[in-house]
C-alpha positions as CSV (number, residue, x, y, z in Angstrom):
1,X,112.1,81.3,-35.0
2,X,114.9,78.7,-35.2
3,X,114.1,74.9,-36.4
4,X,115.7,71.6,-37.6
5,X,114.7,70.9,-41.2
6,X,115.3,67.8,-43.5
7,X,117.5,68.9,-46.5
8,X,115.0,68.9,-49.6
9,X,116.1,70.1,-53.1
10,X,114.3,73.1,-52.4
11,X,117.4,74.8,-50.4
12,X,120.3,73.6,-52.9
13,X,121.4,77.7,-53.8
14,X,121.3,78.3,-50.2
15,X,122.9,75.2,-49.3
16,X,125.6,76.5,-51.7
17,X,125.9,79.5,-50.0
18,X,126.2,78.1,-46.8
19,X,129.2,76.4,-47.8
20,X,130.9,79.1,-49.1
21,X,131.0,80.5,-46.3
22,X,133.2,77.7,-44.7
23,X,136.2,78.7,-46.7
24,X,139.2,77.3,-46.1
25,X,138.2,76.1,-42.4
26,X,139.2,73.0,-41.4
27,X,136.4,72.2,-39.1
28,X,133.7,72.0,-41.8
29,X,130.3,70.8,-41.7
30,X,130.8,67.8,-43.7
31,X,133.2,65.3,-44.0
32,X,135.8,65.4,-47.0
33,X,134.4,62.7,-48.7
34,X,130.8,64.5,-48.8
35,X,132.0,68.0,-49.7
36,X,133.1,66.9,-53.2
37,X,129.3,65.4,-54.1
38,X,126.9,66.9,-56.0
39,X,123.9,68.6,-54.1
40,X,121.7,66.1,-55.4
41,X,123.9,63.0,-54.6
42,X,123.8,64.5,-51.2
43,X,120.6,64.3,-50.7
44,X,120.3,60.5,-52.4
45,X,123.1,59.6,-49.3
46,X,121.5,61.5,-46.5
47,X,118.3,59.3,-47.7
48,X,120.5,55.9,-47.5
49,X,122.3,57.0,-44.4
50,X,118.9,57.0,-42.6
51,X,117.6,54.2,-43.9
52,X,120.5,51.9,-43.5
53,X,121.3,51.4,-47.2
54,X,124.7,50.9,-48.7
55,X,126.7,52.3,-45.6
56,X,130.0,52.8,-46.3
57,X,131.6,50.0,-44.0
58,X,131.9,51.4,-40.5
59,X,129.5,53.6,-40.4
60,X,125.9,53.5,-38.8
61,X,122.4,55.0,-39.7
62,X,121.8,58.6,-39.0
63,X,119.7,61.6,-39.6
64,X,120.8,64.8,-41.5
65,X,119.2,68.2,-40.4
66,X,119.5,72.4,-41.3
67,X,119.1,74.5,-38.6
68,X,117.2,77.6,-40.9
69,X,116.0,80.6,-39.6
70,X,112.7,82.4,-40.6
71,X,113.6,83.4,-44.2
72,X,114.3,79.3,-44.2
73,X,118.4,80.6,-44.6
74,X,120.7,77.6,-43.4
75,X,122.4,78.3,-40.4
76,X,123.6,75.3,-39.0
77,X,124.5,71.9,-40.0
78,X,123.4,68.4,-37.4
79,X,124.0,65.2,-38.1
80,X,122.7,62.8,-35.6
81,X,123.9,59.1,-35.6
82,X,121.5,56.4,-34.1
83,X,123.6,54.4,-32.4
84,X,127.1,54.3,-31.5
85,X,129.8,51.8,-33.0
86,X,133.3,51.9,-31.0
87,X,134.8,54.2,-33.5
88,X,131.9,56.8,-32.2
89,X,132.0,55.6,-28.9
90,X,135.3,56.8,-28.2
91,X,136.0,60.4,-30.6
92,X,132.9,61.2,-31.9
93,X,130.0,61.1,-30.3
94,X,126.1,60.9,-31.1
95,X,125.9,64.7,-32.5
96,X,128.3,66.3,-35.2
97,X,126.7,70.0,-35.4
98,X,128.0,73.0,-36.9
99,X,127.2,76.9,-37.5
100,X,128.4,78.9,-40.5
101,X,130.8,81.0,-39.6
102,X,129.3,84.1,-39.9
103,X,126.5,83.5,-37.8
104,X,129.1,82.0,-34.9
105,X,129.4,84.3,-31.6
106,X,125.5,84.8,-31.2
107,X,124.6,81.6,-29.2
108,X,122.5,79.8,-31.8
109,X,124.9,76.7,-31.3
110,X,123.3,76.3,-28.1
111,X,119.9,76.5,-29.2
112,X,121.1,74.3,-32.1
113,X,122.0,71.9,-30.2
114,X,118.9,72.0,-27.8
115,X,116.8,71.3,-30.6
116,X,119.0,68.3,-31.6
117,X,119.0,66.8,-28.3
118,X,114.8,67.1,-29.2
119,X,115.2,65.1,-32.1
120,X,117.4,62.3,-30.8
121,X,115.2,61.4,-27.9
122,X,112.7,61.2,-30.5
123,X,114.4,58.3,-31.9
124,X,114.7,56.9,-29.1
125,X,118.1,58.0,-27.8
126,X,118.5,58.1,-23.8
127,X,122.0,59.4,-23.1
128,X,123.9,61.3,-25.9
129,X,127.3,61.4,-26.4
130,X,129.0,64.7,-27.1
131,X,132.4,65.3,-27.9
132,X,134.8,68.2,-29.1
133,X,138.4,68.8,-29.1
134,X,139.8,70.3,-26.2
135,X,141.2,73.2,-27.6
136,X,137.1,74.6,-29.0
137,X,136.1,76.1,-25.6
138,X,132.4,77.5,-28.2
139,X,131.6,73.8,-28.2
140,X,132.6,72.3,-24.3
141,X,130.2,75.5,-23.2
142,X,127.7,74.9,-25.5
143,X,127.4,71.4,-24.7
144,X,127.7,72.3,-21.2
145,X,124.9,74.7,-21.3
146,X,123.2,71.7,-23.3
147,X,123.3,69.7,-19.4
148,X,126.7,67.9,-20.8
149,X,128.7,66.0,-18.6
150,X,132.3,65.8,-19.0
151,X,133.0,61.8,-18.5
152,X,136.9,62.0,-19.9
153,X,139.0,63.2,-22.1
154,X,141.1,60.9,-25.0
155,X,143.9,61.1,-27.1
156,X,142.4,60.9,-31.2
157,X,145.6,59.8,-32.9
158,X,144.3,60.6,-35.7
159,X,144.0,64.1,-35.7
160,X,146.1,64.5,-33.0
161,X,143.8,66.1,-30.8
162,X,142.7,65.4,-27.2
163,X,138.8,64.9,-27.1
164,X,136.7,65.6,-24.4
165,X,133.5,63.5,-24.0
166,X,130.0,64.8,-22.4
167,X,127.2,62.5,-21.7
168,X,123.7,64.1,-21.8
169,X,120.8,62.4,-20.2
170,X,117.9,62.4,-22.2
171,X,116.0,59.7,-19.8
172,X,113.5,62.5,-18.1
């Protein structure tokens, strides 16, 4: 049995863990300037993040979750923002999710994401937007089999990536 859980002190080692197995990816869970925190600031900025206090400028409130399993081992990573700004509105989306890479090839993004999609029309989210790169084929099926909707796809000049971008409706 698969579920989303709020990050509590009680899974620090095995948030540890989890990260280890990233490596050297460079698609990681977590953006750079998180991965160098401490667990426990972590957890203080997850806190702040959904609550609207001290956001780094540019960034809106969202929810942190682990996907564990039934030994409560992380398996998967969601972040789900509340609202969209126009930074999010055009490369990144509603949803940022990921699976360690161990667990990857077993479809538990999919059911990851299905449980996401649960929590954001709890908070009151109609349509979700979804995006990936075009070159992660795992994700576009997996937000496909999610009911995604590709709308277009957009140069990031960033990270010089084409993004595609899926629109769920969560309105039923």
């Amino acid at each position: 049995m698969y579920k989303l859980i709020k990050p509590t002190i009680g899974y620090k080692e095995k948030y540890l863990d989890y990260l280890k197995d990233w490596g050297d990816e460079s698609m990681t869970p977590l953006t750079s300037d998180l991965k160098d925190m401490s667990y426990e600031e972590l957890l203080k900025y997850f806190y702040d993040a959904e609550h609207d206090i001290n956001l780094p400028r540019g960034y809106v409130p969202d929810s942190n979750y682990f996907f564990v399993d039934e030994k409560d081992n992380i398996i998967g990573f969601v972040n789900i923002r509340h609202y969209l700004n126009d930074i999010l509105l055009k490369i990144r989306g509603h949803i940022a999710y990921g699976i360690r890479p161990s667990m990857r090839g077993k479809g538990l993004s999919k059911k990851m994401l299905g449980l996401a999609l649960k929590k954001a029309k709890e908070k009151g989210i109609t349509r979700v937007l979804m995006v990936c790169d075009k070159s992660n084929v795992a994700s576009a099926k997996t937000i496909i089999a999610n009911g995604g909707i590709l709308e277009n796809e957009v140069y990031d000049v960033t990270d010089h990536e084409i993004i595609q971008r899926y629109w769920i409706d969560l309105s039923y």
